[in-house]
Backbone as CSV, one residue per row, in Angstrom:
resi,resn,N_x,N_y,N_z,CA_x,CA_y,CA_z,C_x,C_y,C_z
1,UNK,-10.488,9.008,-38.186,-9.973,7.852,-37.468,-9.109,8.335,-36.314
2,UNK,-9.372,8.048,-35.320,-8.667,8.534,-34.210,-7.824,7.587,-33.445
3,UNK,-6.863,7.675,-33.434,-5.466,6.850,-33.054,-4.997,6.835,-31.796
4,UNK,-4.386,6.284,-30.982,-4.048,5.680,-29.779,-2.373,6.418,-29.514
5,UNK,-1.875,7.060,-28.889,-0.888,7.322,-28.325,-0.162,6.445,-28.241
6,UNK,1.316,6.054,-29.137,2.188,4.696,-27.869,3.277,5.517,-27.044
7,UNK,3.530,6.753,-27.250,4.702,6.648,-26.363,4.070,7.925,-25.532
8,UNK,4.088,7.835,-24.241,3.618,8.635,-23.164,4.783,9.414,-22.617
9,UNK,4.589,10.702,-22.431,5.933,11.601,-21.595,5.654,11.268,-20.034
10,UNK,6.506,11.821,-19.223,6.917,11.628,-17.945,5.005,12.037,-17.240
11,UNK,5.143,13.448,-17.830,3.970,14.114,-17.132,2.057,13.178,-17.534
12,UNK,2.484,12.560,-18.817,1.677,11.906,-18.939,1.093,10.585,-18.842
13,UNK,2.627,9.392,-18.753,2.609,8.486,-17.698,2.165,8.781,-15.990
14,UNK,2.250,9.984,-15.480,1.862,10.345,-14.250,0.176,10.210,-14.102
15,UNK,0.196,10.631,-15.216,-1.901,11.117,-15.572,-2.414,9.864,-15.579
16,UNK,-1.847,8.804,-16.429,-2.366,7.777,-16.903,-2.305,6.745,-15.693
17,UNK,-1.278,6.534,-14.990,-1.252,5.762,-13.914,-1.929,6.288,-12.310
18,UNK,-2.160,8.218,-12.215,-2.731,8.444,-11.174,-1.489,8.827,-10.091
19,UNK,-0.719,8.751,-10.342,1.102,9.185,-9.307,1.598,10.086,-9.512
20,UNK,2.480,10.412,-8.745,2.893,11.810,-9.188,4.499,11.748,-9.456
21,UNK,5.010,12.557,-9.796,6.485,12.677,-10.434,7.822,11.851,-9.830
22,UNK,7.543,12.280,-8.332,8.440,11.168,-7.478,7.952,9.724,-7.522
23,UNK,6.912,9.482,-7.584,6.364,8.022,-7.724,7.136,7.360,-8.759
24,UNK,6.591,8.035,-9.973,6.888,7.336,-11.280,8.449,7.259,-11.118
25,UNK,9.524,8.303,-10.538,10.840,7.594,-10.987,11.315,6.692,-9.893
26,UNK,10.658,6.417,-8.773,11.080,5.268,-8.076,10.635,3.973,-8.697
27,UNK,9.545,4.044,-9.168,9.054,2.552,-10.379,10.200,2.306,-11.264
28,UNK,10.736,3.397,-11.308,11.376,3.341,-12.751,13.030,3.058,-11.969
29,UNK,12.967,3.492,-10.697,14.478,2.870,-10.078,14.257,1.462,-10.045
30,UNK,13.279,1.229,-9.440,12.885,-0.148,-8.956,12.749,-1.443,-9.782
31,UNK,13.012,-1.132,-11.056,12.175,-1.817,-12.058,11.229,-2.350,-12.049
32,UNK,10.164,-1.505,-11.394,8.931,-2.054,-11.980,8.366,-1.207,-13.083
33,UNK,8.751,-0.092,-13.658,8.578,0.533,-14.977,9.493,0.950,-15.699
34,UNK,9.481,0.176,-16.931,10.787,0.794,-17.380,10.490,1.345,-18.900
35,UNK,11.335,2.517,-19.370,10.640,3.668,-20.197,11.823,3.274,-21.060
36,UNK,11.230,4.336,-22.381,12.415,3.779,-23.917,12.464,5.156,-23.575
37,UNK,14.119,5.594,-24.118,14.332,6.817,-24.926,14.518,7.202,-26.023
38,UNK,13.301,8.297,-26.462,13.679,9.220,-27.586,14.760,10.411,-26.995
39,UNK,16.176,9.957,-27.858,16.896,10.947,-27.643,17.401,10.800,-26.140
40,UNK,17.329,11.862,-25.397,17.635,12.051,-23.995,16.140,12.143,-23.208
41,UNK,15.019,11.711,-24.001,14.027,11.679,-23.147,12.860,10.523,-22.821
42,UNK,12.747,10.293,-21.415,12.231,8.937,-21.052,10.960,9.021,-21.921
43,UNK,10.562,7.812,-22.191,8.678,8.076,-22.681,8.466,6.792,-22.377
44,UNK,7.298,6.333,-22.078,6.666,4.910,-21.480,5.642,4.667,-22.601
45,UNK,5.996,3.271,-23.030,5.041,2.864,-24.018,3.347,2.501,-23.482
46,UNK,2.444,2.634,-23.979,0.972,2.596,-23.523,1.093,0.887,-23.181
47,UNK,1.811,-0.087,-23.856,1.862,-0.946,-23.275,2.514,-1.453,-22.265
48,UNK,3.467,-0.528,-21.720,4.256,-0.550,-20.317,3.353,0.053,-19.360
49,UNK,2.989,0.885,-19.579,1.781,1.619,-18.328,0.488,0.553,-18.250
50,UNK,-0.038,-0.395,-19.475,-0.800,-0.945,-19.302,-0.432,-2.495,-18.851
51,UNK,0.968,-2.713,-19.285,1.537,-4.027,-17.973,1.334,-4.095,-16.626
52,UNK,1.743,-2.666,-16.520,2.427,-2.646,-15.222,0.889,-2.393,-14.260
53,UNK,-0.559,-1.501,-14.860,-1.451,-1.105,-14.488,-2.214,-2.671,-14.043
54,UNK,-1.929,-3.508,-14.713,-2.529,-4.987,-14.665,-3.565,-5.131,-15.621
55,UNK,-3.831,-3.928,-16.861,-4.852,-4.160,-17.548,-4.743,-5.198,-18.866
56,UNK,-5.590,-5.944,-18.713,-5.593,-7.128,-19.509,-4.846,-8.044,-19.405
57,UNK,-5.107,-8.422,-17.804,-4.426,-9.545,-17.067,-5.748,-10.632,-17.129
């Protein structure tokens, strides 16, 4: 059974949306993406990348 990722790292929210490192943290100034932390580190839920992507609008 192969399972679905929910929480995406920086480098892999980049992959998934197609942007690159400076992109993603101006979304993330801007609020148009906003990430949970584990600990001291951002991670973007598959359903925040897929809000924000417009998929399943």
């Amino acid at each position: 059974m192969k399972t679905e990722k929910m929480l995406y790292s920086r480098t892999e929210a980049c992959e998934v949306l197609g942007v690159g490192s400076v992109t993603l943290w101006r979304l993330v100034q801007r609020g148009e993406l906003k990430p949970r932390y584990v600990g001291d580190r951002p991670m973007f839920s598959r359903t925040e990348l897929a809000r924000f992507a417009g998929i399943g609008r």
